[in-house]
C-alpha positions as CSV (number, residue, x, y, z in Angstrom):
1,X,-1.1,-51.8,4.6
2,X,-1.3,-51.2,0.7
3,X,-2.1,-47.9,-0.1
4,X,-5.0,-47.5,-2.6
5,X,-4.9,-46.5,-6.3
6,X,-7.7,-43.6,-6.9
7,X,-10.8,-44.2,-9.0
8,X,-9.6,-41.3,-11.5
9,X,-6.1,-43.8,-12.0
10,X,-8.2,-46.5,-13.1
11,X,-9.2,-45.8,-16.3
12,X,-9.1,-48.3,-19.0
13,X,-5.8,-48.4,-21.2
14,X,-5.5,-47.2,-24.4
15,X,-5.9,-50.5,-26.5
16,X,-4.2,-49.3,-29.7
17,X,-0.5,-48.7,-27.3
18,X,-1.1,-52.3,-26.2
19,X,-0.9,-53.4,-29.6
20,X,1.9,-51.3,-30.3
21,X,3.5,-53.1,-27.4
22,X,2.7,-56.5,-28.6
23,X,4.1,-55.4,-32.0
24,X,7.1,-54.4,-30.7
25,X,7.9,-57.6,-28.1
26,X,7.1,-59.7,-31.9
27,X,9.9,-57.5,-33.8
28,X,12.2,-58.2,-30.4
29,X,12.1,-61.4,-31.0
30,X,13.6,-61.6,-34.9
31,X,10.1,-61.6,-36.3
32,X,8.8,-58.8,-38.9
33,X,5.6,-56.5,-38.5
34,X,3.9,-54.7,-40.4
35,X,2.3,-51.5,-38.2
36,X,-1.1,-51.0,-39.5
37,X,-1.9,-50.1,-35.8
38,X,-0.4,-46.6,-35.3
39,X,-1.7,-43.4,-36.7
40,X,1.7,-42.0,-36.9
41,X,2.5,-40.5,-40.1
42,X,5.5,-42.6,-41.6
43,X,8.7,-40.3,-42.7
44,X,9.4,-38.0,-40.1
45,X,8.9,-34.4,-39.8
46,X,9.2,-32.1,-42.7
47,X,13.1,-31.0,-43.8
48,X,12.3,-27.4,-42.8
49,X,11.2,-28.4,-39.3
50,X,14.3,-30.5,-39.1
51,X,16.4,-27.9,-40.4
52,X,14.7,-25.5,-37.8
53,X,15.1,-27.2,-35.0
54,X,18.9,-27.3,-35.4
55,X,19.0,-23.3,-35.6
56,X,17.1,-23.3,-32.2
57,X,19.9,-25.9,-30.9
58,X,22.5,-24.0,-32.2
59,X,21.4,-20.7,-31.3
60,X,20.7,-22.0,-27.7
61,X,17.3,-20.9,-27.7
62,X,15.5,-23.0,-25.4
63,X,14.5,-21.6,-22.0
64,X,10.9,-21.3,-20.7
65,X,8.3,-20.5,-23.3
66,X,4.7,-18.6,-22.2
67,X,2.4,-20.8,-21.3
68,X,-0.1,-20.1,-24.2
69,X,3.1,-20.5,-26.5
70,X,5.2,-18.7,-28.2
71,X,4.1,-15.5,-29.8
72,X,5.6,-16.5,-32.9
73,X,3.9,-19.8,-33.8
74,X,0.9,-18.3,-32.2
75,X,1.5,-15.8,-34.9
76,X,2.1,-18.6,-37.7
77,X,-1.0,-20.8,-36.8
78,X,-3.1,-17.4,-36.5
79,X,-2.2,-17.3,-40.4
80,X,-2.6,-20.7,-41.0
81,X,-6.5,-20.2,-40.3
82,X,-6.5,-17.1,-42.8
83,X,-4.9,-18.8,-45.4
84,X,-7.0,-22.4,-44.8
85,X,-10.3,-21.5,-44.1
86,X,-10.7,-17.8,-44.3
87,X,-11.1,-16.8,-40.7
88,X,-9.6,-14.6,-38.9
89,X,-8.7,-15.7,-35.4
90,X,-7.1,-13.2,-32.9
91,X,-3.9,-14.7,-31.5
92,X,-5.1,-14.3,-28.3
93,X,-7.5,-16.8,-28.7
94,X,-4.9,-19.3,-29.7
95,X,-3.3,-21.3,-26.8
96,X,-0.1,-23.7,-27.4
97,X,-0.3,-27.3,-26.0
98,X,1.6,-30.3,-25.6
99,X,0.1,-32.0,-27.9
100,X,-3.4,-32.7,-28.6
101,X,-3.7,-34.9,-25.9
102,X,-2.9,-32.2,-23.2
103,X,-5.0,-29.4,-25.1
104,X,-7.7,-32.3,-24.1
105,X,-6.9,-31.6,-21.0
106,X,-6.9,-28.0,-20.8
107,X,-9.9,-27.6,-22.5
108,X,-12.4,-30.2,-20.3
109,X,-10.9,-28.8,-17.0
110,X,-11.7,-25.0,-18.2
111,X,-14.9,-25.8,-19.9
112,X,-16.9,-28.4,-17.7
113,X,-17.3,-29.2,-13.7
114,X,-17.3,-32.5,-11.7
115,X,-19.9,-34.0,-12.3
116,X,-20.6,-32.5,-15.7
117,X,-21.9,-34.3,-18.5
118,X,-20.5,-34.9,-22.5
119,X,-21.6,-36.4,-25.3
120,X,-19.4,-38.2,-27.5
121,X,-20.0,-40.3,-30.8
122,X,-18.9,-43.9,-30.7
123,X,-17.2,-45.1,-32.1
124,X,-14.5,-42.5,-31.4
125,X,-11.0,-41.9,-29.8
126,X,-10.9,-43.6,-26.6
127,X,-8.7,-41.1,-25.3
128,X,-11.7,-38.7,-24.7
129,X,-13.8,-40.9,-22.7
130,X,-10.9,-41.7,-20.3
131,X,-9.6,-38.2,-19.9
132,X,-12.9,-37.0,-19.1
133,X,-13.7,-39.7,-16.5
134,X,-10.4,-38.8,-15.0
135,X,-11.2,-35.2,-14.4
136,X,-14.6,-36.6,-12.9
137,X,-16.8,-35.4,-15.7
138,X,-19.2,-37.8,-17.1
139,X,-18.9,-39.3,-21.2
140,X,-22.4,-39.7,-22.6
141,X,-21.8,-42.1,-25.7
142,X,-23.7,-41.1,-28.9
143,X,-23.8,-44.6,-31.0
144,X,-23.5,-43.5,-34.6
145,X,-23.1,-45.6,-37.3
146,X,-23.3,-46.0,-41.3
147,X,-26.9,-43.6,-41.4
148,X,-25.5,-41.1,-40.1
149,X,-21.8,-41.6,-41.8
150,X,-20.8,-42.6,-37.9
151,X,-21.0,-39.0,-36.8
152,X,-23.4,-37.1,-34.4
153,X,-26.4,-35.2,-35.3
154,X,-28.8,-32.9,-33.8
155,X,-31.2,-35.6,-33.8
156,X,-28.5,-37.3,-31.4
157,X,-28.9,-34.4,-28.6
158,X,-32.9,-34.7,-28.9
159,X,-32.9,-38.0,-28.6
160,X,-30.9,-38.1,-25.1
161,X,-33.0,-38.9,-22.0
162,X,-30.9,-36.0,-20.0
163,X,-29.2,-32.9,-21.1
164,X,-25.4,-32.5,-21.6
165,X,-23.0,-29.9,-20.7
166,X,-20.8,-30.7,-23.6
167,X,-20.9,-32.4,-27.5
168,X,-17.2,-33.6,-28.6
169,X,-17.3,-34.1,-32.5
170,X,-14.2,-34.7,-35.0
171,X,-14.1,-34.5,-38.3
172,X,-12.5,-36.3,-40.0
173,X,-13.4,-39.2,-36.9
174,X,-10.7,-41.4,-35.6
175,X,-11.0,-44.3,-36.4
176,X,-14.0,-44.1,-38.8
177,X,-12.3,-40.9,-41.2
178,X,-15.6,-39.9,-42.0
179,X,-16.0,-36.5,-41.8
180,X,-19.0,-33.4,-41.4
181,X,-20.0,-31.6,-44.3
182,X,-19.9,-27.6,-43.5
183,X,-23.8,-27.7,-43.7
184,X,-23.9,-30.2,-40.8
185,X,-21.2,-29.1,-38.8
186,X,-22.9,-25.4,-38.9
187,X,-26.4,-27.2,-38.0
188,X,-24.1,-29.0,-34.8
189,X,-22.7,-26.0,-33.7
190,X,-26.3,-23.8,-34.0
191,X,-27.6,-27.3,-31.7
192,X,-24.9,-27.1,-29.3
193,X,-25.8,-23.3,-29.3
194,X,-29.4,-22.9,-28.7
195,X,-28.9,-25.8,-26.1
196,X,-26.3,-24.4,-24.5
197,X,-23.6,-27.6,-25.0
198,X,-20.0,-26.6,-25.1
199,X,-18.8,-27.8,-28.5
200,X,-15.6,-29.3,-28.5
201,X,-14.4,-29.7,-32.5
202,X,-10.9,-31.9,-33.0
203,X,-9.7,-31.0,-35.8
204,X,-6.6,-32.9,-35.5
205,X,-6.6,-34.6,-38.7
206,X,-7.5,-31.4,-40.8
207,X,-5.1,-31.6,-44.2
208,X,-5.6,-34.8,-44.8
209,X,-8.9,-35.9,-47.0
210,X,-9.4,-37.2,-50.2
211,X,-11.7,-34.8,-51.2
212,X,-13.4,-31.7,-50.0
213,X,-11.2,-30.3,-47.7
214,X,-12.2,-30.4,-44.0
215,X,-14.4,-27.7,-42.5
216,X,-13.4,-25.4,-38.9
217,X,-16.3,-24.9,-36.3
218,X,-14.5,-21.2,-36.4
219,X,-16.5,-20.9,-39.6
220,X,-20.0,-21.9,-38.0
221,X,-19.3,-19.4,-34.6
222,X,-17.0,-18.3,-31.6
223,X,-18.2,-20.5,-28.7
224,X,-16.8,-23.8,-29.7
225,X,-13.3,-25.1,-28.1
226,X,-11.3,-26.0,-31.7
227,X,-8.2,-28.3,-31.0
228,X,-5.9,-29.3,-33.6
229,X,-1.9,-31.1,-33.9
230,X,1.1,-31.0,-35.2
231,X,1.4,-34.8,-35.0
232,X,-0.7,-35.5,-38.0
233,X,-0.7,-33.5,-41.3
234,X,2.4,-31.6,-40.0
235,X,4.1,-34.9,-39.1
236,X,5.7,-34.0,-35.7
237,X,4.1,-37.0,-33.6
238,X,7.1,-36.9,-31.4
239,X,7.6,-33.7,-30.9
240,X,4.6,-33.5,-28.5
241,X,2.9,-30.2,-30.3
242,X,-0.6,-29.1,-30.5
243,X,-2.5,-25.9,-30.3
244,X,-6.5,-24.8,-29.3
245,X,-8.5,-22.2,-30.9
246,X,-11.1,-21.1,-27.7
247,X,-13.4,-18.4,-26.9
248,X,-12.9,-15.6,-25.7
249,X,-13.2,-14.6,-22.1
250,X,-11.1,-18.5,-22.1
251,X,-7.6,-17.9,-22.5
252,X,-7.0,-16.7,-19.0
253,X,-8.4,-20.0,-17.4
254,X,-6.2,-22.0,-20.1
255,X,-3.3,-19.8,-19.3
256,X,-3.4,-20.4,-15.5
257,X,-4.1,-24.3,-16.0
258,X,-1.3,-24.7,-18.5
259,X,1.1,-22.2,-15.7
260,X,0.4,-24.9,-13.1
261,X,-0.3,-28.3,-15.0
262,X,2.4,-27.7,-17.8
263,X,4.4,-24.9,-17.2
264,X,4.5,-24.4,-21.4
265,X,4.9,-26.9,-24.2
266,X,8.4,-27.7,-25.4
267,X,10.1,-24.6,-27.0
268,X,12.0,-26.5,-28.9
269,X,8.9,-27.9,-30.6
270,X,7.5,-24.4,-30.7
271,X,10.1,-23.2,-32.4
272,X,10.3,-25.9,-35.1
273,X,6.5,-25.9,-35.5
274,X,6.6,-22.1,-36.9
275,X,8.6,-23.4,-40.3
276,X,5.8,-26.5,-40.5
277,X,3.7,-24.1,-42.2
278,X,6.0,-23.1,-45.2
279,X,6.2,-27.1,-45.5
280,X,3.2,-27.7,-47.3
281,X,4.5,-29.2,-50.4
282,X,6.5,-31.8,-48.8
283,X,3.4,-32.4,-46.7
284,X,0.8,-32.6,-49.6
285,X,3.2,-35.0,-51.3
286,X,2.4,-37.3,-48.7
287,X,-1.2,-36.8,-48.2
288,X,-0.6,-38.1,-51.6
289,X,0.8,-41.3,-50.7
290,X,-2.1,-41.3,-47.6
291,X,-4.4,-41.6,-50.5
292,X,-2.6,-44.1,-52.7
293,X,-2.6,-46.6,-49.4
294,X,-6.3,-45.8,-48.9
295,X,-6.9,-46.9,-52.1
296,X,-5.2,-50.1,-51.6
297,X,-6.8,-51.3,-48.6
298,X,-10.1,-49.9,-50.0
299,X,-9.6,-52.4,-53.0
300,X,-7.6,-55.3,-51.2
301,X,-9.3,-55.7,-47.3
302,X,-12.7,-56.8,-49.5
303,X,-10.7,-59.8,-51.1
304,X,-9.6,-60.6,-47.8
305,X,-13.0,-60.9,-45.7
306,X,-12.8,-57.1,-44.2
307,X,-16.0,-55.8,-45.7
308,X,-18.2,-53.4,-45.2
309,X,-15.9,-50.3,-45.0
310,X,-16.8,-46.9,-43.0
311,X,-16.3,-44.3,-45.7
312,X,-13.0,-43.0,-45.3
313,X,-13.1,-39.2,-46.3
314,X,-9.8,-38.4,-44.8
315,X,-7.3,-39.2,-41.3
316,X,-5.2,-42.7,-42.2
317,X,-7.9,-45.5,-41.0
318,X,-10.1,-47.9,-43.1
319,X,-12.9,-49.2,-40.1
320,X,-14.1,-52.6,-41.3
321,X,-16.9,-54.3,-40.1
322,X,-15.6,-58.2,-39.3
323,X,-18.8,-59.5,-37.9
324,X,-18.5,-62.3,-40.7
325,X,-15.7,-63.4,-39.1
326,X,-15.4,-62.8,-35.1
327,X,-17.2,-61.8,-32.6
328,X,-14.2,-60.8,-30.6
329,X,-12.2,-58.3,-32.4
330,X,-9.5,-58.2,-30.0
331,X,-9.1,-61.9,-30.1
332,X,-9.0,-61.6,-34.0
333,X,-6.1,-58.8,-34.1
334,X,-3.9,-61.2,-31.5
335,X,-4.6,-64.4,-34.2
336,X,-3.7,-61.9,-37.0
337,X,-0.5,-60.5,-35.6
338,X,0.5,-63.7,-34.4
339,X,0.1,-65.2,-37.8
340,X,0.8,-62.5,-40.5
341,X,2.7,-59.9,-38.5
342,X,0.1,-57.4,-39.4
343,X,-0.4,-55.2,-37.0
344,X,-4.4,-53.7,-36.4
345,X,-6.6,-52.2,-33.5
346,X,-9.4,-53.8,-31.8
347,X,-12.6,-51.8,-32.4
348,X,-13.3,-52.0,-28.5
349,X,-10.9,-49.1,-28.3
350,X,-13.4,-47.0,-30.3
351,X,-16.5,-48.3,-29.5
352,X,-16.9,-50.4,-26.2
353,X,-20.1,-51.8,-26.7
354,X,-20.7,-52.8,-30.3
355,X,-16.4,-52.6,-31.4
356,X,-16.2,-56.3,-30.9
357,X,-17.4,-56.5,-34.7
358,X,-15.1,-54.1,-35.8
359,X,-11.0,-53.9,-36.8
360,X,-9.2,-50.3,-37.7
361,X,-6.2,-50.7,-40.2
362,X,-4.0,-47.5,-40.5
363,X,-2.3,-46.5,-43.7
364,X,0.1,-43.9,-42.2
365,X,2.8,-45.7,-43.4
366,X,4.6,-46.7,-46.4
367,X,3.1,-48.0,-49.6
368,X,5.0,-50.8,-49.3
369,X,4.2,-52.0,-46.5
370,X,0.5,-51.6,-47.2
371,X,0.7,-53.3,-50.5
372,X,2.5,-56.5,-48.1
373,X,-0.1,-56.3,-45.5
374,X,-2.7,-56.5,-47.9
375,X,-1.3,-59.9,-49.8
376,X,-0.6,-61.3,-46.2
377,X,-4.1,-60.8,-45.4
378,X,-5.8,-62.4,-48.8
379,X,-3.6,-65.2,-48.3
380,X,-4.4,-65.9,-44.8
381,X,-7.9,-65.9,-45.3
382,X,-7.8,-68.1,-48.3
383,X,-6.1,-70.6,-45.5
């Protein structure tokens, strides 16, 4: 008699990590790719987290860590919020995770119930959607689009035909890169407020816009859940960092979740992730290079039939609309790979309902490789 597979274990994949699959099987078998798929900053960390993380090795520093993180890099990041934005945030309020994805995690277990309800704008990271339905709270999808500079509004809540427990926003959005002005994001947060919806901000992409720099829901109150990454700016995809900013009276239920789900994040990572934040210079040089590949798929995906472009204010994606071309984005990204060796993702991962029209290109890697991907594309359009 098979045994059965929960509902919870069900959830759908995440589409982007099929692709990078299907990428990688192509490159096994002799054929080049170009990985405009990924958001994973291209490089490597910084030298001083490198360096770092050898002194831990060396020193033979890498037993059990608290489970909110070490008080160091709770220190560092505590810092890193005074010298960013200009708000003081207690370290006690700070809570090391593995990653973004298990600060995800942490946060919907601690902050909603079964049976809970969240709003989400779509398109958005798919991840959020099938985390929450795993942890039995229900997503609510917001469907945003150019009006609104695909992000969520007040407007949004009023508009639902039920209340919600819970409004997840980011800023800048993956995979739009739009992001919310301070204005808007304060308006949000007042919503979320008076409504009483738990605001969840990911903030994961913060230090990398073209632009104004990126605004912290820490600067519009104290009751929203702010989760951020080492993975992006900071570079560290691999080393499986993150961190949360969260109320107080929170900490203790994050504590006792991470104790049992997590036992800590790595303390290797930890300890590395404390000299990330005297690596700015290395890490502005390559927002740098961010914004020189932005540019050239901003100028070049046009020539090629990708039109209509989501304004990309900051993260590493260009969203094009390919409605002109395909109705079946998914179908699209297999022909392109199969045929160019350029790598995309499907805008089903983001957007279930309407992402069939849509195709996001990332341009976390090198300039390069951009500049290729963008003369393979005119020329397979042209036929």
């Amino acid at each position: 008699m098979a045994l059965k597979v929960t509902e919870r274990g069900t959830i759908p994949p995440f589409i982007v990590m099929d692709v990078l699959r299907q990428a990688n099987e192509r490159a096994a078998a002799g054929h080049d790719v170009l990985h405009l798929e990924v958001g994973q900053p291209g490089g490597g960390p910084p030298q001083r987290v490198i360096r770092a993380a050898h002194e831990a090795l060396d020193a033979n520093r890498l037993g059990y860590a608290d489970a909110l993180g070490l008080p160091a890099l709770r220190r560092a990041i505590a810092t890193h919020y005074e010298h960013w934005y200009g708000v003081p945030v207690p370290t006690d309020r700070i809570v090391a995770t593995m990653g973004a994805s298990a600060a995800f995690v942490l946060a919907f277990l601690a902050a909603f119930d079964a049976g809970d309800r969240v709003a989400l704008g779509t398109p958005g990271y798919p991840a959020y959607r099938n985390i929450l339905k795993a942890v039995d709270v229900t997503p609510v999808p917001l469907p945003v689009g150019p009006e609104t500079r695909f992000q969520p509004t007040p407007a949004h809540l009023d508009a639902l035909d039920e209340p919600v427990d819970g409004l997840i926003v980011a800023s800048p959005n993956n995979p739009t890169g739009t992001m919310l002005p301070p204005d808007d994001l304060k308006a949000l947060a007042a919503a979320c407020e008076a409504r009483g919806i738990r605001l969840i901000s990911d903030e994961i992409y913060h230090g990398i816009t073209f632009g104004e720099p990126a605004a912290t829901a820490l600067a519009a109150g104290d009751s929203a859940v702010v989760v951020n990454s080492f993975s992006k700016y900071f570079a560290m995809t691999g080393w499986r960092l993150g961190w949360m900013v969260v109320p107080d009276g929170m900490a203790r239920a994050m504590e006792c979740l991470a104790q049992n789900l997590f036992i800590s994040p790595s303390t290797l990572s930890q300890l590395a992730g404390v000299a990330a934040f005297d690596a700015t210079a290395e890490l502005d040089a390559r927002v740098a290079r961010y914004a020189r590949n932005r540019e050239i798929l901003l100028d070049g995906l046009p020539d090629a039939g990708f039109g209509d472009l989501a304004p990309a204010d900051g993260a590493f994606y260009v969203y094009a609309d390919v409605h002109r071309l395909t109705d079946d984005s998914e179908a699209l990204c297999r022909q392109m790979l199969a045929e160019t060796g350029v790598a995309a993702t499907p805008g089903v991962d983001f957007d279930p309902e309407r992402g069939h029209h849509y195709v996001r290109f990332s341009f976390a890697g090198d300039t390069a490789e951009i500049e290729e991907a963008v003369r393979r594309l005119k020329a397979w359009r042209r036929g």
